[in-house]
N, CA, C and O atoms as a DFTB+ gen file, in Angstrom:
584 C
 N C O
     1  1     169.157     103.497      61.527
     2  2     168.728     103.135      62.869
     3  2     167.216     102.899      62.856
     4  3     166.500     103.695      62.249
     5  1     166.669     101.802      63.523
     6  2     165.105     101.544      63.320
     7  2     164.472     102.730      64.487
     8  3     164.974     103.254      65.482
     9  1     163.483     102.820      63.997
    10  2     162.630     104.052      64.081
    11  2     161.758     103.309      65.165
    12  3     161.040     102.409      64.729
    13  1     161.721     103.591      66.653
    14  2     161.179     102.816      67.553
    15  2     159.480     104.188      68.108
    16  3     159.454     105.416      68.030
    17  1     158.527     103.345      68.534
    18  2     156.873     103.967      68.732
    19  2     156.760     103.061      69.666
    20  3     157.328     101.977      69.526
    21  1     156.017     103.343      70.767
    22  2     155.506     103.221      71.748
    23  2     153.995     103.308      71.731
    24  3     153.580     104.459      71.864
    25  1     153.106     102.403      71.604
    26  2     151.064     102.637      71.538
    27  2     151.077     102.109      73.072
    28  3     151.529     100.990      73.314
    29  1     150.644     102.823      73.953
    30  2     150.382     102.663      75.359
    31  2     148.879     103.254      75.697
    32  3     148.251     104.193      75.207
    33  1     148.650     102.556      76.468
    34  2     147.475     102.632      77.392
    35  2     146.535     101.901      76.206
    36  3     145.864     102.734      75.596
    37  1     146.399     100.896      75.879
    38  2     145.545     100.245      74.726
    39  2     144.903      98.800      76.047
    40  3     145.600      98.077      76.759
    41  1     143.379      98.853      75.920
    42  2     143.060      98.606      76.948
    43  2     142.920      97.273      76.654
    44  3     142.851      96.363      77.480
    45  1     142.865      97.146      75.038
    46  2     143.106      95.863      74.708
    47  2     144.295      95.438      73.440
    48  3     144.165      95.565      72.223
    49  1     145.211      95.014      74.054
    50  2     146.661      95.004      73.137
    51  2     146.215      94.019      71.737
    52  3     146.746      94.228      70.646
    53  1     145.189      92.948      71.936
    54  2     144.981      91.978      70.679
    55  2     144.091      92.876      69.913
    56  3     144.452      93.150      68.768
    57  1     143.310      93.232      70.227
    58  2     142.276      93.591      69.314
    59  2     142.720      94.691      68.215
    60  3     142.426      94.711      67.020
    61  1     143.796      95.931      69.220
    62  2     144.846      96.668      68.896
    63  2     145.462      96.827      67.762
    64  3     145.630      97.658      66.870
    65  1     145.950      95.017      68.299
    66  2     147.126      94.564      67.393
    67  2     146.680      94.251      66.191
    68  3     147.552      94.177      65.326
    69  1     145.289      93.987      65.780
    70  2     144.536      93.400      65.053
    71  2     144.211      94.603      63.987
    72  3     144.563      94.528      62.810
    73  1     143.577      95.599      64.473
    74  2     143.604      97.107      63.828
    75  2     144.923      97.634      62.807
    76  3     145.006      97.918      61.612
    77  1     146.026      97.595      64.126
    78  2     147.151      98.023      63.450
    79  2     147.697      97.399      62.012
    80  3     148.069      97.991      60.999
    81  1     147.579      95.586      62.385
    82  2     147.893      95.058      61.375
    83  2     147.224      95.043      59.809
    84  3     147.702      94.754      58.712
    85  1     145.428      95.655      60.404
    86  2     145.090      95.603      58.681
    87  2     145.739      96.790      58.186
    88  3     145.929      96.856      56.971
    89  1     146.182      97.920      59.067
    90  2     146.377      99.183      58.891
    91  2     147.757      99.168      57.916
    92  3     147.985      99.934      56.980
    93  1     148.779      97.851      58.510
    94  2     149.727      97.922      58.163
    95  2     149.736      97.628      56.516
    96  3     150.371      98.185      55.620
    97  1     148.802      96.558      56.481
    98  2     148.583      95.245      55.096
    99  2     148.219      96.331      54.567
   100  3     149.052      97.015      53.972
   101  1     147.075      96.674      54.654
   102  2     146.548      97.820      53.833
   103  2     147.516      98.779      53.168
   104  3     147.276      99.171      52.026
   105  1     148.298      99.067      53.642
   106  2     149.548      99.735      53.133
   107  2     150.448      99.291      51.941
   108  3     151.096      99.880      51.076
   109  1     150.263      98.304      52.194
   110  2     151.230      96.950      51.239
   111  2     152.474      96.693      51.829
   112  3     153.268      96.057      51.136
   113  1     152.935      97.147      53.291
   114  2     153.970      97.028      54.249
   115  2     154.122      95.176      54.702
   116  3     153.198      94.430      55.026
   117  1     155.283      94.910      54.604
   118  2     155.492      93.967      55.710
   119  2     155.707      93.756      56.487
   120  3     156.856      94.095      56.771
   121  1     154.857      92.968      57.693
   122  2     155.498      93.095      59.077
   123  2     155.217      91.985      59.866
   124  3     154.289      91.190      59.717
   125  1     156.249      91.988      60.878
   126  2     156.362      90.605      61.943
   127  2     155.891      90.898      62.983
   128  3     155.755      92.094      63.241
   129  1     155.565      90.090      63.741
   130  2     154.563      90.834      64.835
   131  2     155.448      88.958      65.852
   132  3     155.627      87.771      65.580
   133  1     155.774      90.271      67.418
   134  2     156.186      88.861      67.887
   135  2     155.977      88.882      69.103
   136  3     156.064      90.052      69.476
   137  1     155.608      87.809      70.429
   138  2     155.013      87.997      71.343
   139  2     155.470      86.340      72.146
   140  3     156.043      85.335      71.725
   141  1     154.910      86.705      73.381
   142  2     155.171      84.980      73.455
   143  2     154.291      84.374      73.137
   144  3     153.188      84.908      73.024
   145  1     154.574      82.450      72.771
   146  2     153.588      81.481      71.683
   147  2     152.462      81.744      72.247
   148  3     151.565      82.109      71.487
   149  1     152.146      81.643      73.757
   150  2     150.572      81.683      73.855
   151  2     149.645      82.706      73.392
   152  3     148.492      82.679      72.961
   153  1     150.733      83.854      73.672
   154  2     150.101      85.162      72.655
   155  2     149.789      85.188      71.501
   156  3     148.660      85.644      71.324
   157  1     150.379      84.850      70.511
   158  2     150.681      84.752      69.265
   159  2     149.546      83.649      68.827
   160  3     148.895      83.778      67.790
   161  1     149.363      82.404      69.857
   162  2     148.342      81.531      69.240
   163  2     146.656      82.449      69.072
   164  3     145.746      82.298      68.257
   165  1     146.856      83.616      70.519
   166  2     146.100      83.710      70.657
   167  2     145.521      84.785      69.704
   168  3     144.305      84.973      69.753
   169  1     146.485      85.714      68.600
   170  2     146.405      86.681      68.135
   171  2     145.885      85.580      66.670
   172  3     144.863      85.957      66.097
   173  1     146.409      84.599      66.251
   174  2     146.405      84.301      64.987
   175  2     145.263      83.523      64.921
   176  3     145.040      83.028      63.816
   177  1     144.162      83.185      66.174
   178  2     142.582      82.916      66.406
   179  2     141.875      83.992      66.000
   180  3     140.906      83.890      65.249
   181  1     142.460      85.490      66.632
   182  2     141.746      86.109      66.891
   183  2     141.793      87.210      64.901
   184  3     140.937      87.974      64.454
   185  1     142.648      86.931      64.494
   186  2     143.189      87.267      63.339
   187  2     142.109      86.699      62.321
   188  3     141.718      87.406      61.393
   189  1     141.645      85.433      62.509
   190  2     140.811      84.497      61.833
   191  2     139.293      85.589      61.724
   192  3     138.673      85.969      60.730
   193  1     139.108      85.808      62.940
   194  2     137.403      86.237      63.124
   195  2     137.416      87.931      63.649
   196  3     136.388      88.396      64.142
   197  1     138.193      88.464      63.553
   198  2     138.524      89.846      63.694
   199  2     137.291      90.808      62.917
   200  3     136.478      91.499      63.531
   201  1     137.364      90.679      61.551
   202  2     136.552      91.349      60.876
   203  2     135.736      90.074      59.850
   204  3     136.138      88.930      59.637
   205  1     134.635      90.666      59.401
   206  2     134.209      89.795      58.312
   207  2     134.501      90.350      57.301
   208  3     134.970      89.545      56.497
   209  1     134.455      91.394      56.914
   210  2     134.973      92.061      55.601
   211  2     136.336      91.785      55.123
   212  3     136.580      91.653      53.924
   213  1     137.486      91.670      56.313
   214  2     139.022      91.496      55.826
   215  2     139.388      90.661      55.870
   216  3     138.989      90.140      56.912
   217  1     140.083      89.955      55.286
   218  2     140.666      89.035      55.747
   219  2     142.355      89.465      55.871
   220  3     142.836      90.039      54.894
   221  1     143.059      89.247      56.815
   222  2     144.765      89.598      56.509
   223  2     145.113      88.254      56.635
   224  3     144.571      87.394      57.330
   225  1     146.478      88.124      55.577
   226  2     147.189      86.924      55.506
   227  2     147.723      86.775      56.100
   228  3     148.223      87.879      56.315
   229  1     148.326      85.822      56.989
   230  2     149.472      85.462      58.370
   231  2     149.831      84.087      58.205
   232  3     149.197      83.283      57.522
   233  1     150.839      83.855      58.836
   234  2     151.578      82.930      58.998
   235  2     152.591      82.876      59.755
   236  3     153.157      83.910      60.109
   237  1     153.147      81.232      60.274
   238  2     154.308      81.426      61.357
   239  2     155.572      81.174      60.642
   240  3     155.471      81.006      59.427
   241  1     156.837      81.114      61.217
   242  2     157.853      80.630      60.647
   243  2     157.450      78.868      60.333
   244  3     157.890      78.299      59.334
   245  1     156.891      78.427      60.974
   246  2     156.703      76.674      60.276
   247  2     156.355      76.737      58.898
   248  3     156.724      75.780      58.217
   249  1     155.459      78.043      58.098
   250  2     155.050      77.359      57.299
   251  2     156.038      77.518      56.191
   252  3     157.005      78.190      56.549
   253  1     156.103      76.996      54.637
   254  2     157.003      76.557      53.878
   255  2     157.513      78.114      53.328
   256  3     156.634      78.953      53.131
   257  1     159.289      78.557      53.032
   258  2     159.786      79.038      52.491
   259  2     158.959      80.271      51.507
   260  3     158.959      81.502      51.477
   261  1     158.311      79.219      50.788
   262  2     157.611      79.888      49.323
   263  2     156.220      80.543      50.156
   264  3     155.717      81.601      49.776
   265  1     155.773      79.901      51.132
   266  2     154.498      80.548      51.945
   267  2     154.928      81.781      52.529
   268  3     154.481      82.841      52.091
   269  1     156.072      81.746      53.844
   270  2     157.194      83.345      54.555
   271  2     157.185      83.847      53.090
   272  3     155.991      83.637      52.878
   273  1     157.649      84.358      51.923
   274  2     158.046      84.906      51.263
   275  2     156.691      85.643      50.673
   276  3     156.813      86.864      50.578
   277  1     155.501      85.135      50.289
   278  2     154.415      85.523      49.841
   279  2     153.575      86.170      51.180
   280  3     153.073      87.293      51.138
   281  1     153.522      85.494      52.088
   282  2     152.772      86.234      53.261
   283  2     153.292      87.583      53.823
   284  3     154.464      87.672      54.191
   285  1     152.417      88.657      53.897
   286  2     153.051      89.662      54.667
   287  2     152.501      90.081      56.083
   288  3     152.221      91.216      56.471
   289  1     152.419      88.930      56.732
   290  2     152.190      89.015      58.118
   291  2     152.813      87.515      58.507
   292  3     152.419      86.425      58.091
   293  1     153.973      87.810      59.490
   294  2     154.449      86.572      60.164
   295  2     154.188      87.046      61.195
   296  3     154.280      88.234      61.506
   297  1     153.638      85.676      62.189
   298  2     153.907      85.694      63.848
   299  2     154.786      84.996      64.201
   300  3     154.621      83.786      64.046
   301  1     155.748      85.366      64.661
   302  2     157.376      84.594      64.964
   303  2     157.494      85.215      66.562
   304  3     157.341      86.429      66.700
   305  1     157.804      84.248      67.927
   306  2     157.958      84.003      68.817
   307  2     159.444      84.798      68.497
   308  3     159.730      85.842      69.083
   309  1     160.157      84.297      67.703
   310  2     161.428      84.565      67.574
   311  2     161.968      85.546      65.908
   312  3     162.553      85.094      64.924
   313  1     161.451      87.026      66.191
   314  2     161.317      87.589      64.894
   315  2     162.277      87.746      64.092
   316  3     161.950      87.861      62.911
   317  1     163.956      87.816      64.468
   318  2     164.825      87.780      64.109
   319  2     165.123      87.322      62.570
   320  3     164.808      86.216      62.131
   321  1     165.854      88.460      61.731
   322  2     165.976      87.531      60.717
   323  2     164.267      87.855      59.515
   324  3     164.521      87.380      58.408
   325  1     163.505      88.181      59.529
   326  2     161.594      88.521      58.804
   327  2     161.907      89.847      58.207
   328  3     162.680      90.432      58.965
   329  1     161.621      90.562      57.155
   330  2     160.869      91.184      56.313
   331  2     162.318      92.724      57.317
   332  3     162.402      93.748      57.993
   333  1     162.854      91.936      56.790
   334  2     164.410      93.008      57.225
   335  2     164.202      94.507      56.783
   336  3     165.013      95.376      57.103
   337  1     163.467      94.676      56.292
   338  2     162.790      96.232      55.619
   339  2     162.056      96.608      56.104
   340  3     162.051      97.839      56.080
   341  1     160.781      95.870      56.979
   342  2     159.562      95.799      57.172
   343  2     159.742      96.392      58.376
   344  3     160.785      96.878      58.814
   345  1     158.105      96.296      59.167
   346  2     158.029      96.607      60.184
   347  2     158.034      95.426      61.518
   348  3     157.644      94.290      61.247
   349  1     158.453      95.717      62.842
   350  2     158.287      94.842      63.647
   351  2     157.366      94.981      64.609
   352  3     157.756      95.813      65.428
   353  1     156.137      94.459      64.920
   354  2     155.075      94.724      66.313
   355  2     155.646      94.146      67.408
   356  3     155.982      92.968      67.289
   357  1     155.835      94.707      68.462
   358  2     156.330      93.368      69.714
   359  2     154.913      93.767      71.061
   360  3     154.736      94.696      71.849
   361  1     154.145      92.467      70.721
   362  2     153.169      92.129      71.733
   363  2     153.388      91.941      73.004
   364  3     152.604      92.214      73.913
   365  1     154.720      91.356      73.126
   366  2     155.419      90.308      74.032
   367  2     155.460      91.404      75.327
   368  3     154.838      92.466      75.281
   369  1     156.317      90.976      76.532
   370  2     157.175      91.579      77.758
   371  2     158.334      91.567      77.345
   372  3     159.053      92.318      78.004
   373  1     159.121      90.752      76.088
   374  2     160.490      90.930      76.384
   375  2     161.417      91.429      74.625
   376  3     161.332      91.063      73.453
   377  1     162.236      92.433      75.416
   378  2     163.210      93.459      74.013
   379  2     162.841      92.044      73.064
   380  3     163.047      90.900      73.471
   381  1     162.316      92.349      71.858
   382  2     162.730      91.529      70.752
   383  2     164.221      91.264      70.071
   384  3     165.054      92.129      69.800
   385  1     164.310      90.080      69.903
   386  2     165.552      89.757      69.860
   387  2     165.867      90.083      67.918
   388  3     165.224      89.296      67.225
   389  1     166.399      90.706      67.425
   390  2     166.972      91.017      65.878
   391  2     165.987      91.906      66.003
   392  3     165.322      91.617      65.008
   393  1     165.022      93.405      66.889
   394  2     164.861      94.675      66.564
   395  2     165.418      95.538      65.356
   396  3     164.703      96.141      64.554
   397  1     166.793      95.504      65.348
   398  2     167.775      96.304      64.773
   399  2     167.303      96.278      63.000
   400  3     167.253      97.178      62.160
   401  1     167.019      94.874      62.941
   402  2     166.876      94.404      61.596
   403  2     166.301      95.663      60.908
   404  3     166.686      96.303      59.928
   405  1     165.176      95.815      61.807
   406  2     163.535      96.387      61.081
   407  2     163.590      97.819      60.419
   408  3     164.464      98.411      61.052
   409  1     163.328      98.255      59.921
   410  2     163.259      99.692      59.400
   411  2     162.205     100.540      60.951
   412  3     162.212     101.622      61.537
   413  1     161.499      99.342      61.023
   414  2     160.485     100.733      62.007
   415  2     159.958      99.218      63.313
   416  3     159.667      98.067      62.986
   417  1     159.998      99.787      64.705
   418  2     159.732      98.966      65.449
   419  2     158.681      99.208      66.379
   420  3     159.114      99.801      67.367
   421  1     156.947      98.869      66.453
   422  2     156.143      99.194      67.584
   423  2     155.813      98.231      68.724
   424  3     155.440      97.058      68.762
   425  1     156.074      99.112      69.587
   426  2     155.762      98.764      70.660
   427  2     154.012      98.312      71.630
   428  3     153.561      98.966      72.570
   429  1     153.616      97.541      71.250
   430  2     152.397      98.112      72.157
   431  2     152.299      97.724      73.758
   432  3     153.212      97.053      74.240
   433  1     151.452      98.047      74.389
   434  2     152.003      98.619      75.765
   435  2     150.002      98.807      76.595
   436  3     149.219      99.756      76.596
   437  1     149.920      97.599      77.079
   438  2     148.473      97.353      77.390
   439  2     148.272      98.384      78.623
   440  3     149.145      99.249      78.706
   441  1     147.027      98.415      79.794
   442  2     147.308      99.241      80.297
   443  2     147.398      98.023      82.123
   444  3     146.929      98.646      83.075
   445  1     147.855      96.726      82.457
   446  2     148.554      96.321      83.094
   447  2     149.416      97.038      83.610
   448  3     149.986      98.034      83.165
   449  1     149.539      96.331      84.906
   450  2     150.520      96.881      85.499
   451  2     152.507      96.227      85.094
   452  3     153.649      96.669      85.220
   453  1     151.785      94.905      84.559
   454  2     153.211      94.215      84.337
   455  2     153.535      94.971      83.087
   456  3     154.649      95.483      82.976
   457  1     152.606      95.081      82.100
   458  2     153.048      94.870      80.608
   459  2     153.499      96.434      80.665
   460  3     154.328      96.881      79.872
   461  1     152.869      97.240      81.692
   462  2     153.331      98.910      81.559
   463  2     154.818      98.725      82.092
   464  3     155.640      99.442      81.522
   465  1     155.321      97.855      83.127
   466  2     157.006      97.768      83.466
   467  2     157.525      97.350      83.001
   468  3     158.706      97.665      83.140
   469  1     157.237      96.364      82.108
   470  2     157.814      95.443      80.888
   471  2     158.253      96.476      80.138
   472  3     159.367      96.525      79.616
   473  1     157.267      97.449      80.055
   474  2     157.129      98.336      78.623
   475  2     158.815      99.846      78.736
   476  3     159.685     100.265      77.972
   477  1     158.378     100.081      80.139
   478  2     159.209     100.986      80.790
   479  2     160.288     100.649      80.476
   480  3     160.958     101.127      79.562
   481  1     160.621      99.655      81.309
   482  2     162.066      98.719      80.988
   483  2     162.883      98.679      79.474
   484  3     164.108      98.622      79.366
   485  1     162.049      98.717      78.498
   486  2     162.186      98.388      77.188
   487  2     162.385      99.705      76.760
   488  3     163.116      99.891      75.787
   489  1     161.735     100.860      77.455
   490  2     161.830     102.000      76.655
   491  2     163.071     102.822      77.404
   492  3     163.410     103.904      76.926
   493  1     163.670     102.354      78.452
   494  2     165.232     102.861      78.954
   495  2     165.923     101.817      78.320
   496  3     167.108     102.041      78.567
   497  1     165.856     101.008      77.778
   498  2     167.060      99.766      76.904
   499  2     167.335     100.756      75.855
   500  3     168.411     101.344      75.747
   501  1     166.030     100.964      74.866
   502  2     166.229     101.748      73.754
   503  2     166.847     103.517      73.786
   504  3     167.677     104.202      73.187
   505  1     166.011     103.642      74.698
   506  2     167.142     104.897      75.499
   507  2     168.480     105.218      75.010
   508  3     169.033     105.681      74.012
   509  1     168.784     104.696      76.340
   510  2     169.847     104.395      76.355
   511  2     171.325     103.953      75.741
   512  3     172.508     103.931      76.083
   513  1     170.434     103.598      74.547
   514  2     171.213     103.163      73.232
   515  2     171.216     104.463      72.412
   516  3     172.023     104.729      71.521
   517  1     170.577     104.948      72.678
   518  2     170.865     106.930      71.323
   519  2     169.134     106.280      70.810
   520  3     169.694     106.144      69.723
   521  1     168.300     105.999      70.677
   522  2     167.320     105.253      69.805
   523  2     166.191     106.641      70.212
   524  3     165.767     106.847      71.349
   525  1     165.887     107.410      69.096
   526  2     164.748     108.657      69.527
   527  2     163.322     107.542      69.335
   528  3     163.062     106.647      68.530
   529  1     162.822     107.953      70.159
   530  2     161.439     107.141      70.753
   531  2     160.230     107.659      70.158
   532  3     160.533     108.717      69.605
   533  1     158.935     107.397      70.004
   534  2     158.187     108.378      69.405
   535  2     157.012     107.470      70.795
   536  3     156.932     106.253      70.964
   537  1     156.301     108.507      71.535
   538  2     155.274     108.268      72.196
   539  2     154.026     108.534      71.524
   540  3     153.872     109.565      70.869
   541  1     152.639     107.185      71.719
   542  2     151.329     107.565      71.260
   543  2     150.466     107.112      72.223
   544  3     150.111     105.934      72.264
   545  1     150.052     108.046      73.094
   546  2     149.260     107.534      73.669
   547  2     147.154     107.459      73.392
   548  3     146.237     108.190      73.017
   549  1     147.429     105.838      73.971
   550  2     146.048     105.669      72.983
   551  2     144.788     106.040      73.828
   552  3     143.654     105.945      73.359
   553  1     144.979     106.358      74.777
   554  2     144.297     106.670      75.656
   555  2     143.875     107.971      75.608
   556  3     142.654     108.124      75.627
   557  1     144.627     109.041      75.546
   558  2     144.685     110.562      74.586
   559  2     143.677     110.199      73.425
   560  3     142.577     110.749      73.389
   561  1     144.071     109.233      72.438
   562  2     143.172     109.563      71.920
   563  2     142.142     109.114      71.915
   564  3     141.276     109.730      71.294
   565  1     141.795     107.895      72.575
   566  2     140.109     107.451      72.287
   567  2     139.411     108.415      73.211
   568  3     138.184     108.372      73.123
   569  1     140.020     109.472      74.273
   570  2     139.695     110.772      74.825
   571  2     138.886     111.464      73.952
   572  3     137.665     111.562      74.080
   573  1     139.597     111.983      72.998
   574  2     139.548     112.976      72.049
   575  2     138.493     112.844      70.737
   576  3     137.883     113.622      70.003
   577  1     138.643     111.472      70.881
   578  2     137.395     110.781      69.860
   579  2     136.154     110.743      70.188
   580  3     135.424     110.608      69.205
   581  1     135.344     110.841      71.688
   582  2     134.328     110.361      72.825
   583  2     133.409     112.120      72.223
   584  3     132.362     112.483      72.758
């Protein structure tokens, strides 16, 4: 059963997302990260100029076979089906569609009012299904860090 996390109260979900992902690479993990396109365009800009020191590799489902297979960061609108072992990020408002796939699934969870009901919503789907949840709130900790 994929192992579902919740990162809430993140005041900024891209920049976030941006952290998490060297966190992930750094690991030598693979993972899909999926959101809607405008998101996703806007993460894989922001992916470009994030750090000067890192660079992380990304790519969408367009690019070629032999490129998905070597890259370990896809941004897929539609994650279903990516790095079936790996991990899944969902940026988006809506349940990712092939979740199940993933070994481990995060959630992030801005501190909006939509993206927090979006988020709610998503976390009684998984519920509800038997799925044990793991809460982090990021807000706790950049508290604790100050």
């Amino acid at each position: 059963m994929t192992d579902i996390a919740f990162h809430f109260n993140t005041a900024d979900k891209l920049t976030y997302g941006c952290r998490l992902l060297r966190k992930i690479y750094l690991s030598g993990m693979k993972v899909a990260v999926t959101a809607e396109p405008a998101v996703l365009d806007e993460l894989d800009t922001l992916l470009w100029t994030f750090s000067g020191a890192d660079f992380l590799p990304h790519c969408t489902p367009a690019a070629s076979p032999a490129t998905l297979a070597l890259t370990p960061v896809v941004l897929a609108a539609s994650p279903a089906g990516y790095f079936r072992q790996g991990i899944l990020i969902n940026l988006g408002n809506e349940l990712p569609a092939g979740f199940e796939g993933y070994e481990r699934l995060i959630e992030v969870i801005s501190l909006s009012p939509e993206d927090v009901q979006a988020g709610r919503s998503r976390w009684k789907h998984y519920a509800a299904r038997g799925y044990a949840l793991k809460r982090h709130d990021l807000a706790h900790r950049a508290t604790r860090a100050s």
